[in-house]
Kinemage of the C-alpha trace (Angstrom):
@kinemage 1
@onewidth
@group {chain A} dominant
@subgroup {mainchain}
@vectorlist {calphas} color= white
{ca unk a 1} P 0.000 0.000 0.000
{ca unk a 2} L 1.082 3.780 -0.270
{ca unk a 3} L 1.146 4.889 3.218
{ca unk a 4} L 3.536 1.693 4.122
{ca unk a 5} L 6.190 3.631 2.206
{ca unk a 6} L 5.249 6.768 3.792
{ca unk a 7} L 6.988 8.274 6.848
{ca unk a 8} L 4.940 9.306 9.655
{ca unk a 9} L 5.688 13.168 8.690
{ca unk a 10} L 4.310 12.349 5.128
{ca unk a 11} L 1.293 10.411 6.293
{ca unk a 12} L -0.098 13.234 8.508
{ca unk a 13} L 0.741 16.070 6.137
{ca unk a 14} L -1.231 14.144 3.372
{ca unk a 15} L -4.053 13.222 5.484
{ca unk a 16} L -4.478 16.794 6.570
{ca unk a 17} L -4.264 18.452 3.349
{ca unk a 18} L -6.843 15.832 2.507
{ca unk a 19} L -8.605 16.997 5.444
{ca unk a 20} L -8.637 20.396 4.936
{ca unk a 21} L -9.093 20.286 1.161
{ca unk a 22} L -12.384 18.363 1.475
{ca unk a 23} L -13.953 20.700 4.527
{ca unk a 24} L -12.592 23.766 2.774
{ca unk a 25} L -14.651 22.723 -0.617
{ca unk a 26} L -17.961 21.728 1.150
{ca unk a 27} L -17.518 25.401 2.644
{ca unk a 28} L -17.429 27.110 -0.166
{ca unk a 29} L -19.762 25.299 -2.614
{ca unk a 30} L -23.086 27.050 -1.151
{ca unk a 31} L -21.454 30.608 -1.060
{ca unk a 32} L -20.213 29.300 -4.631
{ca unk a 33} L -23.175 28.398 -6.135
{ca unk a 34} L -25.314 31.149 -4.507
{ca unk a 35} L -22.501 33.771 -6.205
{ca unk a 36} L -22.731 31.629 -9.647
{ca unk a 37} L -26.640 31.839 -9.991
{ca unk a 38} L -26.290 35.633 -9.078
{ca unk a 39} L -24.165 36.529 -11.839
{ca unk a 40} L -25.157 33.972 -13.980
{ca unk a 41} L -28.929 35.066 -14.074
{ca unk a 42} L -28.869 38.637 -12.694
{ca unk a 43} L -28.288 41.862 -12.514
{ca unk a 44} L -28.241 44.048 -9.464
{ca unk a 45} L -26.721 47.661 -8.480
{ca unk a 46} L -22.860 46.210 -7.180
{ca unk a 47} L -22.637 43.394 -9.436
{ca unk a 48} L -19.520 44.416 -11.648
{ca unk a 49} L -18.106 45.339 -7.991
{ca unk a 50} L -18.810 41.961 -6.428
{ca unk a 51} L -17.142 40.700 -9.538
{ca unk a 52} L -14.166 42.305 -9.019
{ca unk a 53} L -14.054 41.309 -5.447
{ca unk a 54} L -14.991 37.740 -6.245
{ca unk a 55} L -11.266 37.901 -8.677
{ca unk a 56} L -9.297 39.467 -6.259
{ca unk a 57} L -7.673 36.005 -4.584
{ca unk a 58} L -6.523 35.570 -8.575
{ca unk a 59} L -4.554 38.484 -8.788
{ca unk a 60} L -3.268 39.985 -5.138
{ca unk a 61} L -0.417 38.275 -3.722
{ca unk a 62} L -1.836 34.927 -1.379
{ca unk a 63} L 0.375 36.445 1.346
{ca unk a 64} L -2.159 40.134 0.986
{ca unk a 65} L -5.233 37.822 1.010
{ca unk a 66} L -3.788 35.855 4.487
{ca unk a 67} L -3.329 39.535 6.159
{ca unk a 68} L -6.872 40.361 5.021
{ca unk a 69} L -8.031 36.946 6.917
{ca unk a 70} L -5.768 37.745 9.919
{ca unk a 71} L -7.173 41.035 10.402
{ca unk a 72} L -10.740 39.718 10.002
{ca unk a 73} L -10.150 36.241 11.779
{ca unk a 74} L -7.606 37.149 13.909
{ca unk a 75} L -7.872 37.103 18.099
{ca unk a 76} L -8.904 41.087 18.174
{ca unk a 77} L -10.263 40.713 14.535
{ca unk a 78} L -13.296 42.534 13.307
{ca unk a 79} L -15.101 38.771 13.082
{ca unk a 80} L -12.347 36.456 15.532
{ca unk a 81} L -13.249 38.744 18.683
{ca unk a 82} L -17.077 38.237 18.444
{ca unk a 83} L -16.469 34.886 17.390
{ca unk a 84} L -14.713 33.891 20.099
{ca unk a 85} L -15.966 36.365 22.858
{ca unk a 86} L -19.929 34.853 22.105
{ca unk a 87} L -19.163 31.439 20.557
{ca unk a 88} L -15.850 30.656 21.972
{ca unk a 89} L -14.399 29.976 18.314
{ca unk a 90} L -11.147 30.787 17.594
{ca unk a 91} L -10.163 29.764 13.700
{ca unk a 92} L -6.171 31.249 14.605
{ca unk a 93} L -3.426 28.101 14.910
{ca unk a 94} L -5.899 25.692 13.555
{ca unk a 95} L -6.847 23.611 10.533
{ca unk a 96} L -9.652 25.439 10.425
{ca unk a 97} L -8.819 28.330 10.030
{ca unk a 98} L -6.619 26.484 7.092
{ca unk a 99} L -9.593 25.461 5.298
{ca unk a 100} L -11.005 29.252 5.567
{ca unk a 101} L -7.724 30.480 3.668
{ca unk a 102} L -8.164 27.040 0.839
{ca unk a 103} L -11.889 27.984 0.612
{ca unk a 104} L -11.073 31.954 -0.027
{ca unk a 105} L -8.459 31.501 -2.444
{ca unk a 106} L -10.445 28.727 -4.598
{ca unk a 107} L -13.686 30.463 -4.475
{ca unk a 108} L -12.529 32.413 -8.037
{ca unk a 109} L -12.240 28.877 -9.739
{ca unk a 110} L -15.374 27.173 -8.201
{ca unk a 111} L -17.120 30.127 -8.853
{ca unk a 112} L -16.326 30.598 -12.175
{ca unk a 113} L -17.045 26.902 -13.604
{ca unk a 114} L -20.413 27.260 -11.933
{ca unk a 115} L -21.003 30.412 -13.400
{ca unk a 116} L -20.280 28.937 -17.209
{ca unk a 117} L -22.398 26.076 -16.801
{ca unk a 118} L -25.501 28.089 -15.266
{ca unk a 119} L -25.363 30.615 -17.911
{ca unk a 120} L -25.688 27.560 -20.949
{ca unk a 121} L -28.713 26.405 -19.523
{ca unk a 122} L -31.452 27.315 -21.687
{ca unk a 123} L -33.906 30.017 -20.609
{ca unk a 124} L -36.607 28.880 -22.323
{ca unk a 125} L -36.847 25.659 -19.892
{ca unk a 126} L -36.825 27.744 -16.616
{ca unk a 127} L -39.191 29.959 -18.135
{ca unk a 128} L -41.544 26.701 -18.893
{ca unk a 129} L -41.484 25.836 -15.721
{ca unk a 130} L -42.171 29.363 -14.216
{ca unk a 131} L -44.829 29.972 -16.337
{ca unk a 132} L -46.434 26.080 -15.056
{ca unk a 133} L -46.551 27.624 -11.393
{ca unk a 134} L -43.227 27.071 -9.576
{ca unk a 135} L -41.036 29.503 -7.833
{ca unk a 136} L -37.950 31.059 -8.822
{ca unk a 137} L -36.577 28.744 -6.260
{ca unk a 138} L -38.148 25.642 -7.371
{ca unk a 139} L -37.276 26.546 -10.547
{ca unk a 140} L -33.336 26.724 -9.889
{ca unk a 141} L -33.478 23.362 -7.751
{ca unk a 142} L -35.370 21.189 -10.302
{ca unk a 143} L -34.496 22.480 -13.873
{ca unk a 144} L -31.044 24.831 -13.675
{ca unk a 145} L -28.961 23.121 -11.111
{ca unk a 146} L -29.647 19.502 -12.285
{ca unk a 147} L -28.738 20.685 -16.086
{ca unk a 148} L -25.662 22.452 -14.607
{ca unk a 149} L -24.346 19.945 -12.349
{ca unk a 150} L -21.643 19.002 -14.502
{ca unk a 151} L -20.340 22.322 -14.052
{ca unk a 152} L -20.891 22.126 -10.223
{ca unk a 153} L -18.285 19.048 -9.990
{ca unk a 154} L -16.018 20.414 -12.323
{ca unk a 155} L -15.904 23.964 -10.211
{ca unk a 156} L -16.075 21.720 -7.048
{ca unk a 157} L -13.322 19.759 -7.837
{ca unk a 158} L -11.095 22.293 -8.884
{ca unk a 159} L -11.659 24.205 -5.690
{ca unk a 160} L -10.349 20.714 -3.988
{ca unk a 161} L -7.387 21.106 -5.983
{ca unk a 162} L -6.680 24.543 -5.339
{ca unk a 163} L -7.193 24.307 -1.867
{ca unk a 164} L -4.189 21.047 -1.767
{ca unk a 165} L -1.943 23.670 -3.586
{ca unk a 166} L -2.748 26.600 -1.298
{ca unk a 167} L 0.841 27.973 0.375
{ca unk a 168} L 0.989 31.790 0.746
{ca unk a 169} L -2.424 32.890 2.762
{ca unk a 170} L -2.411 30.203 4.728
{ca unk a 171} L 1.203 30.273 6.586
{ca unk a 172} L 0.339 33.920 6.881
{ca unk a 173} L -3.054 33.345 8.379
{ca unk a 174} L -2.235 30.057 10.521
{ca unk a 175} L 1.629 29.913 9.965
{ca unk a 176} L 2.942 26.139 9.977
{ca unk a 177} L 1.751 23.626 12.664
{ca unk a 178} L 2.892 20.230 12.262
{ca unk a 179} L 0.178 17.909 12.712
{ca unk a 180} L -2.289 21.320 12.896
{ca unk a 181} L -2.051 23.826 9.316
{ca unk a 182} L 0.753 21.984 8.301
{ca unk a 183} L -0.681 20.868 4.280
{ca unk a 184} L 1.416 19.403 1.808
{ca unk a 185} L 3.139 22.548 0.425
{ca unk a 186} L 3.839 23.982 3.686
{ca unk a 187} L 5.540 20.543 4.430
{ca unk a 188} L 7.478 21.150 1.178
{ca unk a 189} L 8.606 24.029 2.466
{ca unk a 190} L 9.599 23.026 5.551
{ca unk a 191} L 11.509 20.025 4.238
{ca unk a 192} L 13.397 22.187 1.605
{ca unk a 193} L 14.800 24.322 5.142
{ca unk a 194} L 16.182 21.241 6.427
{ca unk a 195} L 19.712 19.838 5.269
{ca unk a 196} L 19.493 17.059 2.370
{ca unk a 197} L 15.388 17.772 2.456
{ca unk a 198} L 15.731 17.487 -1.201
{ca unk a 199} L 14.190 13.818 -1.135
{ca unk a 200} L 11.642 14.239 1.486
{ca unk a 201} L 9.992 17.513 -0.388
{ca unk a 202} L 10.350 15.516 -3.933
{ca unk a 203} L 8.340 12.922 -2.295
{ca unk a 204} L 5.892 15.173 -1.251
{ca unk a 205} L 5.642 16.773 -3.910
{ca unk a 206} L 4.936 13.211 -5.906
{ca unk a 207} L 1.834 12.719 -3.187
{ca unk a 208} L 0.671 15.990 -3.877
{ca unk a 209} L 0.964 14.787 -7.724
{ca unk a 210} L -1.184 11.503 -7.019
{ca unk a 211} L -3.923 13.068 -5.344
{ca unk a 212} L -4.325 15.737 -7.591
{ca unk a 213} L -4.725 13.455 -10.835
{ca unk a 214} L -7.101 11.119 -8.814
{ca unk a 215} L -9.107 14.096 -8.395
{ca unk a 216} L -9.588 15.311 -11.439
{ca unk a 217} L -9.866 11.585 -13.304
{ca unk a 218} L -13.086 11.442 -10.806
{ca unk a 219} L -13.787 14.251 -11.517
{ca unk a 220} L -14.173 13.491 -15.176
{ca unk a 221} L -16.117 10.338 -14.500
{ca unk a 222} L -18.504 11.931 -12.293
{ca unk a 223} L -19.051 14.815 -15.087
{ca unk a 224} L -19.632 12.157 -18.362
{ca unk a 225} L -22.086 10.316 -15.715
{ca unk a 226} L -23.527 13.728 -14.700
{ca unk a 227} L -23.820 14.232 -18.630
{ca unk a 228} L -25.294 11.257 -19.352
{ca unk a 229} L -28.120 11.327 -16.751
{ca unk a 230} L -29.019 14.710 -17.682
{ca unk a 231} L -28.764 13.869 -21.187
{ca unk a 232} L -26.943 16.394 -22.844
């Protein structure tokens, strides 16, 4: 098996990049697809404004958007302090807060496949099934999103991938915890500081490598099967 080859250090990094890659992408997919629909199928006062905010991660430096989280998350944040002064919740130090920095800086990506795959459904069908009595909600649940769920695996897995490549915002937001925030590239990174790390970061790098291409070959299963059931 894999992990017999694995060293302990290896193991735990892998298991908690897997950890925080998964939580980080079930975080984000509502917020995702709620941003998607809106700027797939409206237009509001803002909207070329939340677009630009919604590219930011893309183009500031991951380091700028960790300092943005550690001022909002952080212990005397605007958000951290009421968090933890009412709900006890502190995201600082943790994996957590980890999956908060994955889930910020693939929301872009996730968004943006979404966004595609809502905007090439046809009209015409949600308008059938508006003018047949149901909701704008209804509507969205049993025509659009079904039609566009391709699109909704493709975005949500490469927001899983993103978030197992994530470096720069979080080891500014969370720094690097062994066993805590302590991913896959931050273990890189560490290894690469030590003398003859060389090996131990190429190896790394080769499990980072593996799960990434399982990923996406599932990914491309589950979308031809999506595809297929829909029948498009």
């Amino acid at each position: 098996m894999l992990t017999a080859s694995l060293s302990p250090f290896e193991i735990e990094a892998m298991l908690l990049s897997l950890k925080v890659g998964i939580w980080s992408t079930i975080g984000l997919l509502p917020i995702a697809v709620t941003l998607a629909w809106l700027l797939a199928r409206h237009e509001f006062y803002g909207k070329t404004l939340v677009d630009a905010l919604l590219h930011l991660p893309l183009v500031l430096p991951p380091v700028s958007i960790g300092f943005i989280l550690l001022i909002l998350f952080g212990r005397q944040g605007w958000l951290g302090k009421p968090l933890a002064d009412w709900l006890g919740i502190t995201v600082m130090f943790k994996w957590e807060g980890a999956a908060i920095a994955s889930a910020v800086m693939a929301l872009p990506l996730t968004v943006g496949a979404i966004r595609l795959s809502i905007a090439a459904v046809d009209r015409k069908l949600e308008a059938a099934a508006r003018s047949l009595g149901a909701s704008r909600l209804d509507v969205f649940f049993s025509v659009t999103l079904p039609i566009a769920f391709p699109g909704l695996i493709a975005g949500a897995i490469l927001g899983f991938a993103r978030s197992l490549g994530e470096f720069g915002a979080t080891i500014t937001f969370v720094s690097t915890i062994p066993g805590e925030t302590e991913t896959l590239p931050l273990a890189m990174y560490r290894a690469l500081q030590s003398p003859q790390g060389d090996t131990q970061a190429l190896r790394l790098t080769l499990i980072a490598v593996v799960i990434a291409l399982a990923a996406l070959l599932g990914a491309n299963v589950l979308n031809r099967w999506a595809t297929a059931r829909s029948g498009h």
